[in-house]
VMD Tcl script that builds the backbone (N, CA, C; Angstrom):
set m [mol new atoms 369]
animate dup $m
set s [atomselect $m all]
$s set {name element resname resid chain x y z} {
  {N N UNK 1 A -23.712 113.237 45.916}
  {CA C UNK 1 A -22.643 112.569 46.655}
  {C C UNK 1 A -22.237 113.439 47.841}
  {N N UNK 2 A -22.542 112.655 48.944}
  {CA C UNK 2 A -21.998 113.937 49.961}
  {C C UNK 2 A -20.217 113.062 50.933}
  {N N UNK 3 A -19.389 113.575 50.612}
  {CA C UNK 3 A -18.276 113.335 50.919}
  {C C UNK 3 A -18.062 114.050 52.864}
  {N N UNK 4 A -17.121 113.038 53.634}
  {CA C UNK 4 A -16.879 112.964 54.778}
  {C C UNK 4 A -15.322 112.602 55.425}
  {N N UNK 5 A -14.170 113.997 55.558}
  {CA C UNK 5 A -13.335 113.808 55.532}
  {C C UNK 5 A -13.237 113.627 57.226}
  {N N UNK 6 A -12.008 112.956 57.617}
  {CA C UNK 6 A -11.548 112.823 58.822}
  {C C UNK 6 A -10.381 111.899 58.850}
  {N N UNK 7 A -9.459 112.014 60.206}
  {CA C UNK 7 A -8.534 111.198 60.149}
  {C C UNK 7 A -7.259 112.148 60.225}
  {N N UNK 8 A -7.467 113.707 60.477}
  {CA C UNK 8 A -6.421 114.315 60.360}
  {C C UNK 8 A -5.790 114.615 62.393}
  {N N UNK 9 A -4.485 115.246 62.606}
  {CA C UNK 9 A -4.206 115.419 64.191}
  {C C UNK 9 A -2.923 116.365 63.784}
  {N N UNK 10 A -2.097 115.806 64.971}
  {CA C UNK 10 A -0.790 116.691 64.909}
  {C C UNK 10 A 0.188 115.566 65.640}
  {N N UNK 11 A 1.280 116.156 64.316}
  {CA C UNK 11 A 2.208 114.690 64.388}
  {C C UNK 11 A 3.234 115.599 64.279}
  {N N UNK 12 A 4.523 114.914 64.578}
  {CA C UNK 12 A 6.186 115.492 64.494}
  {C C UNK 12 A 6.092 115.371 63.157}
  {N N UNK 13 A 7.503 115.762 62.536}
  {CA C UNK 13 A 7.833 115.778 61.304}
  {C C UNK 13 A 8.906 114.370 61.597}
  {N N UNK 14 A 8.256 113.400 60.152}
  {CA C UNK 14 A 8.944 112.255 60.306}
  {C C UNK 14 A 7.534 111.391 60.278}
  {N N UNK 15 A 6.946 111.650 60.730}
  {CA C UNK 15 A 5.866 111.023 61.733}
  {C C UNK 15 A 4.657 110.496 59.637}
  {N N UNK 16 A 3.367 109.847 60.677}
  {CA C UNK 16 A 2.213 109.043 59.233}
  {C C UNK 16 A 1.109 109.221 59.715}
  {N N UNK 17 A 0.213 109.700 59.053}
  {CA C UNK 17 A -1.205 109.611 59.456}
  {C C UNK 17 A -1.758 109.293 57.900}
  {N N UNK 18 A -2.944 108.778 58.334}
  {CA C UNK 18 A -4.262 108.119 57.626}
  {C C UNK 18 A -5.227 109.345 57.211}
  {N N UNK 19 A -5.358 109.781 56.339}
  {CA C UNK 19 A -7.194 110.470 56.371}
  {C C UNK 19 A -7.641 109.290 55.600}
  {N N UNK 20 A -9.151 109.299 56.037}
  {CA C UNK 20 A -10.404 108.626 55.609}
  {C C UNK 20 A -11.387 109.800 55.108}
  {N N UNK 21 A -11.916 109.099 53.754}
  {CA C UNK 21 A -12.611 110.051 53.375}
  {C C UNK 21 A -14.170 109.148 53.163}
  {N N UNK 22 A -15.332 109.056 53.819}
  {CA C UNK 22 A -16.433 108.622 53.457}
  {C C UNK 22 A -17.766 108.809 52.724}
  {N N UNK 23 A -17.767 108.321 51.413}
  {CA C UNK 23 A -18.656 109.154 50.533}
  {C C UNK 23 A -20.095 108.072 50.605}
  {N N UNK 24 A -20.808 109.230 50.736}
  {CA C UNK 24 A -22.503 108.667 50.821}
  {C C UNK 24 A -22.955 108.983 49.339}
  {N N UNK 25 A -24.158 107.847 48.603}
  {CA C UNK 25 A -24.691 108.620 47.726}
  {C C UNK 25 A -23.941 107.662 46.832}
  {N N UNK 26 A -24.814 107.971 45.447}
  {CA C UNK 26 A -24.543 106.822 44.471}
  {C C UNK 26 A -22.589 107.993 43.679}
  {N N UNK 27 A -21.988 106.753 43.594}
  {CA C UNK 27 A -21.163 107.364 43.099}
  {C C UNK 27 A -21.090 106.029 41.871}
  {N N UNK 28 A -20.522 106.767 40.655}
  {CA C UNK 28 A -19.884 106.059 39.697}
  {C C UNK 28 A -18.451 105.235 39.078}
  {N N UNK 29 A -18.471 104.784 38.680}
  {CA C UNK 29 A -16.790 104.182 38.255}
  {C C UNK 29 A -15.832 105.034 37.546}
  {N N UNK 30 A -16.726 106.097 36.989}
  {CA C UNK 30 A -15.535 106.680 36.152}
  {C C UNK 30 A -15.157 108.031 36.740}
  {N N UNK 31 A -15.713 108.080 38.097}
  {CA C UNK 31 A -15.873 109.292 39.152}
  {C C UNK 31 A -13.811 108.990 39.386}
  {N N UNK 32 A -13.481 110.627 39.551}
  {CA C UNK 32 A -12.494 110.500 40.091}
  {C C UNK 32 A -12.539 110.800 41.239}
  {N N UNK 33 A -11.791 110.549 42.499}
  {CA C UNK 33 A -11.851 110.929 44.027}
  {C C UNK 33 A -10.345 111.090 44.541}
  {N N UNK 34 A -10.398 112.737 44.743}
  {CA C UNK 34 A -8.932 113.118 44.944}
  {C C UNK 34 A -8.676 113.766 46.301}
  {N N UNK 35 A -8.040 114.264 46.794}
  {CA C UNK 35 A -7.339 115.103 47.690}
  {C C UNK 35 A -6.820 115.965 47.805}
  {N N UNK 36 A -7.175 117.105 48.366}
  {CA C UNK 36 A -6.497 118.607 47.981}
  {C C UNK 36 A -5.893 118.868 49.482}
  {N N UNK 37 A -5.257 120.116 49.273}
  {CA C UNK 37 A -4.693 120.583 50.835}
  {C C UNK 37 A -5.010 122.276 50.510}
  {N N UNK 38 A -5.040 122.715 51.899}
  {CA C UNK 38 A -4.840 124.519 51.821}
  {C C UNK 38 A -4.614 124.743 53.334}
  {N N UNK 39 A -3.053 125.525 53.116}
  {CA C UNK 39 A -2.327 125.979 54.012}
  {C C UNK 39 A -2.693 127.074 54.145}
  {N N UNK 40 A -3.431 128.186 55.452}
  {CA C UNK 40 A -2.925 129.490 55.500}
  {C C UNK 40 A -2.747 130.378 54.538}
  {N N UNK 41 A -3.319 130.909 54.380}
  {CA C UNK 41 A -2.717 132.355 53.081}
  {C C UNK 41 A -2.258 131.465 51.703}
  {N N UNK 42 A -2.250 130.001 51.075}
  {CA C UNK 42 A -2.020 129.687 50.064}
  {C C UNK 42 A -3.413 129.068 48.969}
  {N N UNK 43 A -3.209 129.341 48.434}
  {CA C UNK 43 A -4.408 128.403 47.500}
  {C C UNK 43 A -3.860 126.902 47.622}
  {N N UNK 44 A -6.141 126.527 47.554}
  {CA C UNK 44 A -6.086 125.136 47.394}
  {C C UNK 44 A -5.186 124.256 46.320}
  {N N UNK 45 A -4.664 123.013 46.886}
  {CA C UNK 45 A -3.494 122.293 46.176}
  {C C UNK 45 A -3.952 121.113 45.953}
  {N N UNK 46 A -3.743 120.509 44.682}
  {CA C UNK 46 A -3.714 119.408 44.580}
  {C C UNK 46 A -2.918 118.380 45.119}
  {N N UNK 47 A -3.374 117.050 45.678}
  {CA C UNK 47 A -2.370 116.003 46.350}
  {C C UNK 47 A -2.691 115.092 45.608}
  {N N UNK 48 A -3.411 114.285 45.416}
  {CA C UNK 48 A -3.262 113.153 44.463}
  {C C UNK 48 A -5.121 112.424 44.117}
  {N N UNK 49 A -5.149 111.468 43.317}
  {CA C UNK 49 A -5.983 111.342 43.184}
  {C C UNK 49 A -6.258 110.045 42.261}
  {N N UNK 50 A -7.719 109.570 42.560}
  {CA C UNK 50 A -7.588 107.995 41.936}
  {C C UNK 50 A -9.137 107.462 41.414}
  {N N UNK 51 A -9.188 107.067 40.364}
  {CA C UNK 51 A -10.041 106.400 40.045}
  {C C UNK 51 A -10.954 105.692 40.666}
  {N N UNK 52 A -12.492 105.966 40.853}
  {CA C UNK 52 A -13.301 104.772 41.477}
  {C C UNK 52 A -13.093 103.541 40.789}
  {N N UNK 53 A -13.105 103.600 39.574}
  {CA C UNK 53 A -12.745 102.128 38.937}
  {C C UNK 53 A -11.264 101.810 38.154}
  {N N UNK 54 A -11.462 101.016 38.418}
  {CA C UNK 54 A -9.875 100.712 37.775}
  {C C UNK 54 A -8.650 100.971 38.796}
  {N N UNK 55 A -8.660 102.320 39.480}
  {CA C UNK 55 A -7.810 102.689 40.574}
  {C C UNK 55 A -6.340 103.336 40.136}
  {N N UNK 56 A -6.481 103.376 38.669}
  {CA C UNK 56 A -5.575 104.521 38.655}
  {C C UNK 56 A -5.392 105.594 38.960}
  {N N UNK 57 A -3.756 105.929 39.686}
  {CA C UNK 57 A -3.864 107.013 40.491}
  {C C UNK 57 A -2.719 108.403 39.943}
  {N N UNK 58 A -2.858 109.247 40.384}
  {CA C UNK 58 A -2.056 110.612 40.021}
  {C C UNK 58 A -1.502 111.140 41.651}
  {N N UNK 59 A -0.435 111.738 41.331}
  {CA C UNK 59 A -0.057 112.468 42.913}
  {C C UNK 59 A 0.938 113.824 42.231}
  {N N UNK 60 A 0.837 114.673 43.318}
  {CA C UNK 60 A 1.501 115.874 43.159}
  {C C UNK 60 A 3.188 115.518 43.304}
  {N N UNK 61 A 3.840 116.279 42.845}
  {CA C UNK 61 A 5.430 115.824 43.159}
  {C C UNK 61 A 5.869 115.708 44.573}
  {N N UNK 62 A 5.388 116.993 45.161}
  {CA C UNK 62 A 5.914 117.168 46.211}
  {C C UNK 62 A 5.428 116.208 47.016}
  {N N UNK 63 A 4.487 115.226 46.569}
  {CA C UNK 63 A 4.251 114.053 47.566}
  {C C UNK 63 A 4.536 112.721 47.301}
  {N N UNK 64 A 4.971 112.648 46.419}
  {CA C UNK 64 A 5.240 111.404 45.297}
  {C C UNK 64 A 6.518 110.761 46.243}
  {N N UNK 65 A 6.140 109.645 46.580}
  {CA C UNK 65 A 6.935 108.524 47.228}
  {C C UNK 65 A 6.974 108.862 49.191}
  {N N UNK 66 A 5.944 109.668 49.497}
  {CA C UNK 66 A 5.829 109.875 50.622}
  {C C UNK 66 A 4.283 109.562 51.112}
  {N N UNK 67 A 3.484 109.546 50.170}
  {CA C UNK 67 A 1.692 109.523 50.290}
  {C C UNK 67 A 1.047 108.723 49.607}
  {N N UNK 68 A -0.102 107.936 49.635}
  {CA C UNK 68 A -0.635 106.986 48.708}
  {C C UNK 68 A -1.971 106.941 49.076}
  {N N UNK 69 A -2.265 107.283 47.925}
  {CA C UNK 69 A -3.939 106.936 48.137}
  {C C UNK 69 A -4.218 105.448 47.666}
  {N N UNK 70 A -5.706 105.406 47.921}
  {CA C UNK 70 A -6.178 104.285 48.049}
  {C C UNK 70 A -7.576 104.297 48.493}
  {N N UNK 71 A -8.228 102.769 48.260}
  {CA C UNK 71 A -9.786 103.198 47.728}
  {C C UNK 71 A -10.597 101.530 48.335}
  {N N UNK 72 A -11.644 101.256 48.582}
  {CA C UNK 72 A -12.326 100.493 49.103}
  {C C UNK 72 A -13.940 100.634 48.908}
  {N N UNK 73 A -13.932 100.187 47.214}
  {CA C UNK 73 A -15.518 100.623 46.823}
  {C C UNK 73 A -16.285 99.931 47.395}
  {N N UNK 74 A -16.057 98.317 48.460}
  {CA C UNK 74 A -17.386 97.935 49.185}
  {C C UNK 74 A -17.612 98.866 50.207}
  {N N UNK 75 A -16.814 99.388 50.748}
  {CA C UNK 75 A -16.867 100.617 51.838}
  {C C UNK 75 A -17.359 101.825 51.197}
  {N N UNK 76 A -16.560 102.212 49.718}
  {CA C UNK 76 A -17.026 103.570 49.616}
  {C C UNK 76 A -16.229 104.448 50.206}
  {N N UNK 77 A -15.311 104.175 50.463}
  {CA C UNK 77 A -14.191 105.087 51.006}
  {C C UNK 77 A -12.980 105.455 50.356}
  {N N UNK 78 A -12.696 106.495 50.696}
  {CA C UNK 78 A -11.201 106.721 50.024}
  {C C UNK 78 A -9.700 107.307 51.074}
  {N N UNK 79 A -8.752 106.803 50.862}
  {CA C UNK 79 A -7.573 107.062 52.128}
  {C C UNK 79 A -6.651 107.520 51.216}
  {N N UNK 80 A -5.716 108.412 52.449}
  {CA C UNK 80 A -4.533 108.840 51.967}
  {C C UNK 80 A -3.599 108.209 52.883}
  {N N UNK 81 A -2.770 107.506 52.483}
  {CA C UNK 81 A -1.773 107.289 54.535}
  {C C UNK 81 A -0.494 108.442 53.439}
  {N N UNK 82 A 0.014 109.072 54.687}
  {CA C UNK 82 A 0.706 110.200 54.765}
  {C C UNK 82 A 2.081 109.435 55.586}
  {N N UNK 83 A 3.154 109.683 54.625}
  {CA C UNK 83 A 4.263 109.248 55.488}
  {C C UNK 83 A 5.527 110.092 55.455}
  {N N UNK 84 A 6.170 109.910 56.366}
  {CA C UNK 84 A 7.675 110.966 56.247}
  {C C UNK 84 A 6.836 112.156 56.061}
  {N N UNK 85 A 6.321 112.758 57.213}
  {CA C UNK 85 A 5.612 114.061 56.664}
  {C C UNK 85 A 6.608 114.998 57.290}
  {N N UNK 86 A 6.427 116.233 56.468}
  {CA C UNK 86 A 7.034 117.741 56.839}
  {C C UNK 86 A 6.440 118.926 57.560}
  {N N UNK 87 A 6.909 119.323 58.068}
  {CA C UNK 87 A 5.971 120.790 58.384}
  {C C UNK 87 A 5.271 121.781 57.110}
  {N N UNK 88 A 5.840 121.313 55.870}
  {CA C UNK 88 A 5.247 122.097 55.207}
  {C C UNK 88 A 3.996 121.133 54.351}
  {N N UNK 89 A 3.979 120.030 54.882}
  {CA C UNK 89 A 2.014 119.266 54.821}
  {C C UNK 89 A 1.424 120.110 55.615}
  {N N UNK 90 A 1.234 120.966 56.268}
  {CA C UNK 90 A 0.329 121.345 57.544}
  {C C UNK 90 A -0.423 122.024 56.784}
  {N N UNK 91 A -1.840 121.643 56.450}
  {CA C UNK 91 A -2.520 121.991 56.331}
  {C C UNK 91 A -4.202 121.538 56.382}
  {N N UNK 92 A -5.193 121.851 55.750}
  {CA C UNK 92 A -6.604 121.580 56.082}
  {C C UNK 92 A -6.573 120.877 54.809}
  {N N UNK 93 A -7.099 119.085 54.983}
  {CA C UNK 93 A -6.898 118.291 53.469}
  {C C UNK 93 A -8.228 118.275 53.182}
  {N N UNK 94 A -8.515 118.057 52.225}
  {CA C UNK 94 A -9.937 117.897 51.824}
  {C C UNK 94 A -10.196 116.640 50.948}
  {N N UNK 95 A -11.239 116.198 50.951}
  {CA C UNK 95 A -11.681 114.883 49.928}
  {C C UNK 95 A -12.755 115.640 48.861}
  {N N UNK 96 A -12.347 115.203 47.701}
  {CA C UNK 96 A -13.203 115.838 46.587}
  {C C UNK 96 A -13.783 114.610 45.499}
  {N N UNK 97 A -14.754 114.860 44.665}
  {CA C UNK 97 A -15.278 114.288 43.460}
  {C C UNK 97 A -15.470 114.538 42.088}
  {N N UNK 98 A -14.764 114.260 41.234}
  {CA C UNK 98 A -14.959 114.870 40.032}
  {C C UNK 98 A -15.825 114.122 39.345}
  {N N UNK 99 A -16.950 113.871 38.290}
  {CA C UNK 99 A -17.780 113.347 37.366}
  {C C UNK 99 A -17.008 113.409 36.006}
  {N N UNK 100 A -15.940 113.216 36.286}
  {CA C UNK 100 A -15.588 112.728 34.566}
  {C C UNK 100 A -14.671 111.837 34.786}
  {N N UNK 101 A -14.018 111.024 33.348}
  {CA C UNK 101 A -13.412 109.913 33.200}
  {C C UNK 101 A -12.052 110.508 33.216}
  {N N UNK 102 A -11.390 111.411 32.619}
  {CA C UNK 102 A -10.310 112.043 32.964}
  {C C UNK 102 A -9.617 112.306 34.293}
  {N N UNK 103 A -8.348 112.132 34.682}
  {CA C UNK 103 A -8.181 113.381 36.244}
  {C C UNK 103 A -7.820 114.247 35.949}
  {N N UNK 104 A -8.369 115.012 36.752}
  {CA C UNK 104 A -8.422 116.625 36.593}
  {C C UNK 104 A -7.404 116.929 37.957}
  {N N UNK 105 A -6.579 118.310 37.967}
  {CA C UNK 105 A -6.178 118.441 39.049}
  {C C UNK 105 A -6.372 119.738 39.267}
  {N N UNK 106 A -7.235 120.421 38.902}
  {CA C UNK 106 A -7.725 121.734 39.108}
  {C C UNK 106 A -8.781 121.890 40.403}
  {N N UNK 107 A -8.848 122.372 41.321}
  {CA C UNK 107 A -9.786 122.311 42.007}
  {C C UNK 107 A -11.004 122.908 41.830}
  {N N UNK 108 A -11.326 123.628 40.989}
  {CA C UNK 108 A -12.476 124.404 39.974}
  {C C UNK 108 A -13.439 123.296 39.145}
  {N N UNK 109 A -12.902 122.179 38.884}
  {CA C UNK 109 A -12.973 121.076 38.326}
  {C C UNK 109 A -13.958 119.660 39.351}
  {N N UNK 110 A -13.979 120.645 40.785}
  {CA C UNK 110 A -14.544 119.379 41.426}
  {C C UNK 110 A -15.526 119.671 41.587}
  {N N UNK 111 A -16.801 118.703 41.432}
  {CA C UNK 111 A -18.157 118.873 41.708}
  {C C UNK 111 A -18.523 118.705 43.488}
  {N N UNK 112 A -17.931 117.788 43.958}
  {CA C UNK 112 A -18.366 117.823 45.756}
  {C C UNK 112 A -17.254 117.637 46.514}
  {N N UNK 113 A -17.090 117.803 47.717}
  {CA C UNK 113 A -16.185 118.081 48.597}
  {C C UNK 113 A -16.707 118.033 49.814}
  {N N UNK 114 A -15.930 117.363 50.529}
  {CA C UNK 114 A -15.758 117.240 51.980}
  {C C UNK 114 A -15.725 118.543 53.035}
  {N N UNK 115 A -15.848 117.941 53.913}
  {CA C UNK 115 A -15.772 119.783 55.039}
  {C C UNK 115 A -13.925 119.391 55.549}
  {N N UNK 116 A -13.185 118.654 54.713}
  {CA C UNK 116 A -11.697 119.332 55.630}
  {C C UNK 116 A -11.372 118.518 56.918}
  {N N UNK 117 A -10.188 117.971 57.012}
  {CA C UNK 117 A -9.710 117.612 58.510}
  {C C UNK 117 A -8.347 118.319 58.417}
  {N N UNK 118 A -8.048 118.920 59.401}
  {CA C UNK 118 A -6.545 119.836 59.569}
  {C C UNK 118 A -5.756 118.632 60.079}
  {N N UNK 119 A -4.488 118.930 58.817}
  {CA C UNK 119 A -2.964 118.365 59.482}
  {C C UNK 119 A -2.435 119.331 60.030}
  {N N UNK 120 A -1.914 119.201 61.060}
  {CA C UNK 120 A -0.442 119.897 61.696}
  {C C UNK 120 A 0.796 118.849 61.769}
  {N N UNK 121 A 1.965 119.080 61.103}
  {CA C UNK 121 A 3.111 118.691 61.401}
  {C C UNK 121 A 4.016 119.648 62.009}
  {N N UNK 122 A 4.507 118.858 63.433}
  {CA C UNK 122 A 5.527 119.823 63.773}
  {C C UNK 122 A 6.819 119.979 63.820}
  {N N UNK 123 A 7.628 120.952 63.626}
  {CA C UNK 123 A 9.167 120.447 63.389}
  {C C UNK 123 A 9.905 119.573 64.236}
}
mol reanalyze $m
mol bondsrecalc $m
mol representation Tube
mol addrep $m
């Protein structure tokens, strides 16, 4: 599975952006497809994450009622729209794949990954 993040820029704080994440390659239903972030000097973070099938989803707190993923298996794609964002989203998001039926929110846990689109939010 080779994963293809993009869709990231630089927005005020307040402000929404979209990433698109485009995965090539046979993927499965019970594949999970999540979203991580890494700011500067912090370890990679979990943001949320959702089922190829079924579409149940998980999100980190600190994003919970501000971010939503979402999924389009004739496309094969996976989105985050980002809303009411802060300066402290600014970071490089990534699109990931896990091979199990569980979500995992460990990033040790993901088998493929995207190359990254940088958010900047500014105050």
């Amino acid at each position: 599975v080779q994963l293809q993040a993009y869709g990231g820029g630089l927005v005020q704080a307040g402000g929404s952006l979209r990433l698109s994440c485009a995965a090539s390659g046979r993927t499965f239903n019970y594949y999970t497809m999540s979203w991580f972030r890494q700011a500067p000097g912090k370890e990679r973070e979990f943001v949320a994450a959702i089922k190829w099938g079924g579409g149940r989803t998980v999100y980190a707190d600190s994003v919970k009622g501000r971010f939503t993923i979402s999924k389009d298996n004739a496309k094969n794609a996976v989105y985050l729209q980002m809303n009411s964002l802060k300066p402290e989203d600014t970071a490089i998001y990534y699109c990931a794949a896990d091979r199990t039926t569980i979500i995992r929110t460990t990033h040790s846990a993901y088998d493929y990954w995207g190359q990254g689109t940088q958010v900047t939010v500014s105050s």
